[in-house]
N, C-alpha and C positions, 0 to 999 in steps of 0.2 A: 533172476529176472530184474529188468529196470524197474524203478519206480519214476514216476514225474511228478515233479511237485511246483507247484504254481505261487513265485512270490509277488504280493502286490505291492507297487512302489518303489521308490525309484533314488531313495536320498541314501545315506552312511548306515541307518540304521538298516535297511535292505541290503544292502550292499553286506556288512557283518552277517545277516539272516543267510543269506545267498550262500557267502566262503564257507557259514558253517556248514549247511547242507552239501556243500561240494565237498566236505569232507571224505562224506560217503560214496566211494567209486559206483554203484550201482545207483545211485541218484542223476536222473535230467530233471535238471533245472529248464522253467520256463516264466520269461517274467514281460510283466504288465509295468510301465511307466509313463510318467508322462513328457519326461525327455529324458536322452538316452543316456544313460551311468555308465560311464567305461568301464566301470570295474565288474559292475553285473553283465553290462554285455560279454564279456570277454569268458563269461562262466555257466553263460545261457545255453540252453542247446536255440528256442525262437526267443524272438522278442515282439510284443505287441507297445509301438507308442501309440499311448491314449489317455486323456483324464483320467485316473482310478476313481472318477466319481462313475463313469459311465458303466455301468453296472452290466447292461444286457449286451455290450460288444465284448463285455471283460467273461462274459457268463458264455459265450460265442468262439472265443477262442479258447477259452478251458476244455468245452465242450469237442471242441476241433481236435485241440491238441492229444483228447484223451486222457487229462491229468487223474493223477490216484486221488491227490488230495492238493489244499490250497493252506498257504499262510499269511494274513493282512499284515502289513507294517503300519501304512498311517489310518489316524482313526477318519478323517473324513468318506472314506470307502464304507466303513462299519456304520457310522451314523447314516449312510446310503441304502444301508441293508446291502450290502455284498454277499453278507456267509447267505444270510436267507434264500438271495439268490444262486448264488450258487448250488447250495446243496438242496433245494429244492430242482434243480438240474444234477443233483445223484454225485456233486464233488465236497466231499468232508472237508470243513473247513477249521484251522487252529485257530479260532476267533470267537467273539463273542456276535451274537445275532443283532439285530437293531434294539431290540426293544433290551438287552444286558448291557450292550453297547450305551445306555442311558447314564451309567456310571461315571465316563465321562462324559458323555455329549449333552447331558442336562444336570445343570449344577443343582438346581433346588431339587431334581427328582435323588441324586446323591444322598443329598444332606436329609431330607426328609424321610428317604430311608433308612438311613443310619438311627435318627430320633424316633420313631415308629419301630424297630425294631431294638432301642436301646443297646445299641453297638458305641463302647467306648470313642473316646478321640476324637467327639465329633465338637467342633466350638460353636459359642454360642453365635447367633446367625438370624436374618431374616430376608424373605426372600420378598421381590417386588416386582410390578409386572406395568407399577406407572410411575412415572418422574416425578411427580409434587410430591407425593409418598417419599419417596425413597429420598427428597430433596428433606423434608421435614426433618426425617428419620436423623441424619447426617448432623443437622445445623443443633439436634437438641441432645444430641451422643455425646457423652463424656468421655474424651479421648480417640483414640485413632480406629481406621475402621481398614479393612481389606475390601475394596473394590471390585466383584467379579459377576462380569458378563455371563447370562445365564448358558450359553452356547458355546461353540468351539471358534478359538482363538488363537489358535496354533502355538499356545505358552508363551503368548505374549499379552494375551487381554488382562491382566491381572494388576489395579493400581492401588498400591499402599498408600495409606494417609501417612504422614512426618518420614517419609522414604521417596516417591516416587510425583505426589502431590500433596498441597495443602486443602485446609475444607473446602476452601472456594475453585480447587482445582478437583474434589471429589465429585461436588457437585455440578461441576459445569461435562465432566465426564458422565455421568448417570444419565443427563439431559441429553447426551449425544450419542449416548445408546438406547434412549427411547423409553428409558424405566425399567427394560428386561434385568433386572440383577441381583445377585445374593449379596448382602452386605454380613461382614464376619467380623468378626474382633481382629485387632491385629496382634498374631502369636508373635510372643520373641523367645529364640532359643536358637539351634541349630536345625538346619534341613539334611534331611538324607532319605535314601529311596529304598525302599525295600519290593522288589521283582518277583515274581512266582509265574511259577506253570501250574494251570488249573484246569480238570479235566469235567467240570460240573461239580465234583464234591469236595473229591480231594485235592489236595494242594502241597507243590514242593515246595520252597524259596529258593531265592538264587541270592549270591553273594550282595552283600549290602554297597549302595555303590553313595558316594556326594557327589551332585551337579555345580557347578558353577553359571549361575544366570545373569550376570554382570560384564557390559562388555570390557572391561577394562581391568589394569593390573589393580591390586588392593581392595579387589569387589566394589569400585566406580565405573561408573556412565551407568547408558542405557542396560533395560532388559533385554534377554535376550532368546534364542531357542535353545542356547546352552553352549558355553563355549570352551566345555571340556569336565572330565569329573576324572576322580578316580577310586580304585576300590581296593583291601588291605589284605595282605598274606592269609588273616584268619578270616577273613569273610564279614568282619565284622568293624566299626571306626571306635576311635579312641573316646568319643564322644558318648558314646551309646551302653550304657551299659547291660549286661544280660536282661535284666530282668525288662527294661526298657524295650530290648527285641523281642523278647516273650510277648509285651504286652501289643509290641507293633503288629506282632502277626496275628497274635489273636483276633485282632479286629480285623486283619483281612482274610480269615478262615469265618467270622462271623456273620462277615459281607455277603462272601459266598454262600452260607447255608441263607442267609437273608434273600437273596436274589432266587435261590432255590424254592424257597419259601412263597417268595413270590408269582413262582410259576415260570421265574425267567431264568432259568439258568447261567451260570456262566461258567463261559469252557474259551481257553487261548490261554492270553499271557496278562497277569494283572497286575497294574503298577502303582506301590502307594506312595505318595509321596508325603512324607510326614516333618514335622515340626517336634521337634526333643523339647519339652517346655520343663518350666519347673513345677508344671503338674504331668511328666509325664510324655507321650506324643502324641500328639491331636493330629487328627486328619485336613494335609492343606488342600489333598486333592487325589481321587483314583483316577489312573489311566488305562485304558481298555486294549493296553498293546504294551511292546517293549519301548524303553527311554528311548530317542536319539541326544545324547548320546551313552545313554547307560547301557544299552543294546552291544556297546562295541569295548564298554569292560568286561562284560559275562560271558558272554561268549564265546571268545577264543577261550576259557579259563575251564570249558565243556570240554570233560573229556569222555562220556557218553555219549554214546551217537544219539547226535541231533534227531534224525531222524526217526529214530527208537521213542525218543521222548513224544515227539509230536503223536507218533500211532498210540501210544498209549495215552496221550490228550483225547484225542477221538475217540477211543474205543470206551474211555469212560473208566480205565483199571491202572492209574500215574499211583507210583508209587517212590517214598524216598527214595528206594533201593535201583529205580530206573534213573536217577540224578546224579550225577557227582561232578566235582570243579575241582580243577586244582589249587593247590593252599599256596598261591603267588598273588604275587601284587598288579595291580592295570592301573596306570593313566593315559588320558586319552586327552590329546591338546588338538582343539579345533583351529583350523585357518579359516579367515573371513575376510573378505574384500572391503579394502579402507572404505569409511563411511557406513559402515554395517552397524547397528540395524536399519537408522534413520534412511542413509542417505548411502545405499552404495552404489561403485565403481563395477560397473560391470564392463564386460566384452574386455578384458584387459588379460596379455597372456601371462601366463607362471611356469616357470620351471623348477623340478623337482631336481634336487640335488642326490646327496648320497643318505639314503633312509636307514644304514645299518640295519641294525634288527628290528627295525619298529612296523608295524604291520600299519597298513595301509588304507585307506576307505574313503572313493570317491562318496561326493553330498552332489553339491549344485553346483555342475560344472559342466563345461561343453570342453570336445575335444573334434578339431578339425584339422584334416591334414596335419596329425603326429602332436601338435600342440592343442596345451589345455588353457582356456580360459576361464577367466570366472563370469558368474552370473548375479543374480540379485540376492543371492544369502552365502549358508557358511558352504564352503566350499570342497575340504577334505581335510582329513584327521589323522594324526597321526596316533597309534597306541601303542604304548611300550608294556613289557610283560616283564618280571624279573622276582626274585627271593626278598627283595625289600623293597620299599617304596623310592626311597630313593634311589635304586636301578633302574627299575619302570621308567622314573618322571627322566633320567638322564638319557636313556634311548628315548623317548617322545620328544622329548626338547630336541637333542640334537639332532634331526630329523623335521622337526619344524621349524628350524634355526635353517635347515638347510634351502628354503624353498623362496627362491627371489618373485617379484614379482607387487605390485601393490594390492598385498594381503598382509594381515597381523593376525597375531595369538597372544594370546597370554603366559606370557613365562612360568608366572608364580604355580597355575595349574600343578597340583601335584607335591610340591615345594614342603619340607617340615616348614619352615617358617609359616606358611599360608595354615598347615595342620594344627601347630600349637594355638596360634589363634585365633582357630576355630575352638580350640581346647579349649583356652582362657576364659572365652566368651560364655560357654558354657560354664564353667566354674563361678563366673561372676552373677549367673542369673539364677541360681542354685541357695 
């Protein structure tokens, strides 16, 4: 018998969600966006365009469609209450509820849980709710601070002091967000993401992946929503060592029974994102969903049905033994429309050249009459798969080396040069 299963959203990280699920021949797909993804469409049995904030048209066509069950991609729908809603209309959802969903969607309700339940990694921090405060705080700190908006920012509200701004530039930010903000120390080490499926208790991981948030070669210019990562044959970066991922998960199995504890469970996909320091890796940030673009390293690398994994999300009984990935390599290089993030080029058309083996994933992009255009963000990704890192990042490059149009990517993405130093850096702050 079919199953339907209802994806919300509509960018690269949907778009991977989707492919996986069509893996499974007895799955229809049905998906919610809020402008139309070629690549989802093309995999959809309906399609509803709508804001995924709109909770009770999204709750209306589930309902319609008959779905078995639902899976969120971005967290704006979650901090809306989506799952609430929905499965309160009788559709199981892989997601966390509004009030678990706080993990990301409220930075001090994070951090304060972490501190109140004495969960490792968490940096020193304080949180503020008015400008002169948080103004004070800034001008009499000794040394640099992480700037972050108490709310959802789409991974970009985040400014570093001696990186992104100076004090006069922290605080002229804190004043233009009104006072809402956590101020944190500023970690230095290496970032890397550690991903899990979580069923309320238990918890898998999935392969460790590194983002790249810089739009430009040699991790210069702006921030960004991420303009490529990749992930390593053994599931693990050169950077990290075991005892380091031990200690990364523990604190996100910690979270989990903490939010249990709390009376809020949490069941989806939980995302940590962490800082390797030389004490260790501290918590830069949970996200209440899969990466974009970490979403479209692990993924393809499932060789479990997708589907399999989800019901037992639900059902409440994930076990490692429902998990497994294959032991290859993934990088993933994003295209983004010149002038991305400040200032971009939209309505401008692209063609796709020859993609060899690199798998594929519309983001934000329109296609009219046979031709794609870009839009106001990243636009489409290429991910190479392969036995070493350097075969992955050779099919991703040459694949987004292939695609004219005024869009850029990052070459380095992927690169040993770009790997060793990240290596080095780590070795020098040890």
């Amino acid at each position: 018998m079919d199953m339907k299963i209802l994806v919300v959203g509509g960018g690269g990280r949907e778009h991977a969600i989707t492919r996986a699920l069509s893996c499974n021949s007895n799955v229809k797909i049905f998906s919610v966006m809020a402008r139309r993804n070629p690549g989802i469409a093309r995999l959809a049995e309906r399609v509803l365009l709508e804001k995924e904030v709109n909770i009770s048209k999204i709750s209306r066509f589930a309902t319609e469609c008959g779905v078995d069950g639902a899976i969120v991609g971005p967290e704006a729908p979650l901090e809306a209450g989506i799952v609430d809603t929905l499965e309160e209309a009788g559709v199981p959802c892989v997601g966390p509820t509004r009030m678990a969903a706080r993990l990301e969607t409220d930075k001090s309700f994070c951090r304060q849980m972490m501190e109140r339940h004495g969960i490792a990694g968490c940096p020193r921090y304080r949180v503020f709710h008015d400008a002169g405060a948080a103004r004070r705080f800034i001008e009499e700190y000794e040394g640099d601070l992480a700037v972050k908006p108490v709310g959802l920012t789409g991974g970009k509200g985040v400014r570093i002091m001696g990186e992104h701004v100076d004090r006069a530039g922290a605080i002229a930010y804190v004043e233009r967000l009104g006072g809402d903000v956590v101020l944190e120390e500023r970690l230095d080490g290496e970032e890397f993401t550690l991903q899990a499926f979580v069923d309320g208790r238990n918890l898998v991981p999935m392969p460790l992946v590194q983002d790249h948030k810089r739009a430009y070669e040699g991790d210069t210019g702006p921030n960004t929503g991420g303009m490529g990562s990749y992930s390593m044959p053994d599931h693990m970066l050169p950077f990290v060592s075991r005892s380091e991922y031990d200690a990364a998960l523990q604190i996100m199995k910690d979270a989990v029974a903490a939010m249990r504890a709390h009376g809020t469970p949490y069941r989806g996909i939980l995302y940590g994102q962490f800082m390797n320091t030389r004490e260790g890796p501290k918590v830069v940030e949970f996200n209440a969903r899969f990466g974009d673009p970490e979403a479209m390293n692990v993924l393809p690398l499932l060789e479990s049905d997708f589907v399999d994994v989800l019901y037992h999300i639900v059902e409440g009984d994930l076990s490692a033994s429902d998990v497994r990935f294959a032991e290859k390599a993934t990088v993933c290089k994003y295209l983004a429309p010149e002038g991305y993030p400040e200032a971009p080029v939209s309505g401008q058309p692209l063609t796709i050249g020859d993609c060899g083996d690199a798998l594929l994933y519309y983001a934000n992009i329109e296609e009219r009459n046979g031709t794609l255009y870009t839009l106001n963000s990243r636009t489409l990704a290429f991910v190479g798969v392969g036995d070493t890192l350097e075969e992955a990042e050779e099919i991703a490059e040459r694949a987004a080396s292939s695609v004219t149009g005024r869009v850029f990517h990052r070459s380095d993405i992927g690169t040993r040069e770009l790997l060793e130093r990240r290596c080095q850096h780590m070795k020098e702050i040890l």
